[in-house]
C-alpha positions in Angstrom: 100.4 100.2 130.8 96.6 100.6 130.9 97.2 102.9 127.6 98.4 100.1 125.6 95.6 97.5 126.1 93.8 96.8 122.9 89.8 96.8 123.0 88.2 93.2 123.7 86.9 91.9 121.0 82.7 90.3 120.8 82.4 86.5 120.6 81.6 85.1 117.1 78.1 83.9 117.8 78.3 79.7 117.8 76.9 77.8 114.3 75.9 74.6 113.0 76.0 71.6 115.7 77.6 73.6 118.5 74.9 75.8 118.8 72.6 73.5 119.2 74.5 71.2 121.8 74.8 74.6 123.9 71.1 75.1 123.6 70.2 71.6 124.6 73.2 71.7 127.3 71.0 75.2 128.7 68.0 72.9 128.7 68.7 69.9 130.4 70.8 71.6 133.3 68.1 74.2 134.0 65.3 71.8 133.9 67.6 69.6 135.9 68.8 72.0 138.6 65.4 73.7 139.0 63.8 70.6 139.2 66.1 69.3 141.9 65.1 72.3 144.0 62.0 72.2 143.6 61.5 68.3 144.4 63.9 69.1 147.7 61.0 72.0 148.1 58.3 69.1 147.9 60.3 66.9 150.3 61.0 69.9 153.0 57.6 71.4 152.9 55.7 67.6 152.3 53.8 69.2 149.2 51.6 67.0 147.9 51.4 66.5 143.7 54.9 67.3 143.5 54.4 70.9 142.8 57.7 72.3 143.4 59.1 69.9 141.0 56.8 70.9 138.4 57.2 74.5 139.0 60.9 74.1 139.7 61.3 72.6 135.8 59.0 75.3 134.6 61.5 78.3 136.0 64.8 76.0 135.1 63.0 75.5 131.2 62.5 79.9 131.4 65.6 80.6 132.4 67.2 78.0 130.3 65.5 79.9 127.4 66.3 83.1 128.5 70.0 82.0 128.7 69.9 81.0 125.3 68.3 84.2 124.2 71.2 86.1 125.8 74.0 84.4 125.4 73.3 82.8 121.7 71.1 85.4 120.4 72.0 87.8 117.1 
């Protein structure tokens, strides 16, 4: 019944190694991801100096570091 449901319990926050294999994991997949956009940006909009790719890393490295405020935070 929806009476009898207990209350959800928080996350422990990560420590040690894992941590900080989550934080690089954040790192590498924003820059990556962004980076990829913005390099198929350059390609679709012929942008020369690859500045889509280098603003593309820049907003995958922020959000990377936003994620890791968020989700690894105290």
């Amino acid at each position: 019944m929806a009476g009898d449901q207990s209350p959800q319990k928080r996350p422990t926050p990560q420590a040690g190694a894992n941590a900080g294999w989550t934080a690089v994991g954040y790192l590498i997949a924003g820059i990556g991801v962004w980076g990829g956009i913005g390099w198929l940006v350059d390609k679709w909009l012929d942008v020369p100096m690859h500045f889509g790719t280098l603003i593309g890393m820049l907003v995958g490295m922020a959000g990377a570091v936003y994620l890791i405020v968020k989700n690894m935070g105290t």
